[in-house]
Legacy VTK file of the C-alpha trace (Angstrom):
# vtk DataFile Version 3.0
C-alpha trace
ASCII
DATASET POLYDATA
POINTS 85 float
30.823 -35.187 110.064
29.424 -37.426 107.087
27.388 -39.093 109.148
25.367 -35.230 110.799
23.567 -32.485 108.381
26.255 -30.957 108.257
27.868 -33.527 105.034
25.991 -30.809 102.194
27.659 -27.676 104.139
30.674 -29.126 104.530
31.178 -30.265 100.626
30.178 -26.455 99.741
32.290 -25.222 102.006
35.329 -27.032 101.007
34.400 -26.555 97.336
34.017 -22.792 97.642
37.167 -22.708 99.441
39.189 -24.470 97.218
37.920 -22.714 93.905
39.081 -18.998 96.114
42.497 -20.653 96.463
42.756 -21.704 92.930
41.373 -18.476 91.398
44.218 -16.264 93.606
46.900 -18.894 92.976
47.882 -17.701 89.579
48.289 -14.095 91.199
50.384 -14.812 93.780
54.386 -14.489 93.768
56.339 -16.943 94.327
57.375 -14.826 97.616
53.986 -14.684 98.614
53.145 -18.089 98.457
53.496 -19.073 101.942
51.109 -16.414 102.984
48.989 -17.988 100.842
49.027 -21.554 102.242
48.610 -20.011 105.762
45.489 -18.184 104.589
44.177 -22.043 102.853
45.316 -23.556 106.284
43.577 -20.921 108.330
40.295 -21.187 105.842
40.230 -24.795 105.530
41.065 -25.929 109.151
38.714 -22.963 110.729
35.613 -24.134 108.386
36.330 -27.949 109.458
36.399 -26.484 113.115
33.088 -24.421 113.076
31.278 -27.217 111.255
32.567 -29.641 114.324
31.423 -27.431 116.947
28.026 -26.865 114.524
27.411 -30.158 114.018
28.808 -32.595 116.554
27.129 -30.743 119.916
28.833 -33.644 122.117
32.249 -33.974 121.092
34.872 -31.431 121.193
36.812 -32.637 118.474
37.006 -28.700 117.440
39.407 -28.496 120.270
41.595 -31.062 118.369
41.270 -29.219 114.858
41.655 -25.527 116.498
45.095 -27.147 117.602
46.293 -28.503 114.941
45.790 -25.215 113.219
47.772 -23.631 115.495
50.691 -25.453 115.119
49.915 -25.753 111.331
50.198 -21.854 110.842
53.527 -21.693 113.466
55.149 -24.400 111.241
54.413 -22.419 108.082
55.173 -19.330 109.340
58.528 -20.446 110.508
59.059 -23.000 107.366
61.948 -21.529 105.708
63.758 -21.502 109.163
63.316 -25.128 109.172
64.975 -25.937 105.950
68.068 -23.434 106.329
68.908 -25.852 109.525
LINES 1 86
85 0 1 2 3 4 5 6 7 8 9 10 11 12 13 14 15 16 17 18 19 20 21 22 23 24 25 26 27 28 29 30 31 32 33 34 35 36 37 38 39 40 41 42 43 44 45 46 47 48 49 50 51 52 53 54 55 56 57 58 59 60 61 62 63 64 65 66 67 68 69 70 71 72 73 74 75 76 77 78 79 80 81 82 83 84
């Protein structure tokens, strides 16, 4: 991705996601907080996926990040279940 156009998009992107997450942060409960990782899994890994399929026409790499978020939001979701094992 550094390497296509797409290096300026992606640094806003990730910069305007990460300054969401830390303004909402303070708000959130500690109950809530998983939900709240999903949603920065779901916003960072779907950006990094759209800019992939944007940006890098031959490659489906996107396949690879769209999968990974996948099992990134099961394993959250299902996190707590994990550790009472």
């Amino acid at each position: 991705m550094s390497e296509t156009s797409g290096k300026i998009v992606d640094r806003w992107g990730r910069g305007v996601i990460l300054v969401i997450i830390l303004c909402t942060f303070p708000s959130v409960s500690t109950n809530d907080m998983n939900w709240l990782l999903i949603l920065y899994l779901i916003l960072l890994l779907g950006f990094q996926s759209i800019l992939e399929w944007k940006y890098l026409k031959n490659s489906k790499q996107y396949v690879t990040t769209l999968i990974f978020l996948i099992l990134g939001v099961i394993i959250m979701y299902n996190i707590e279940y994990f550790f009472q094992l």
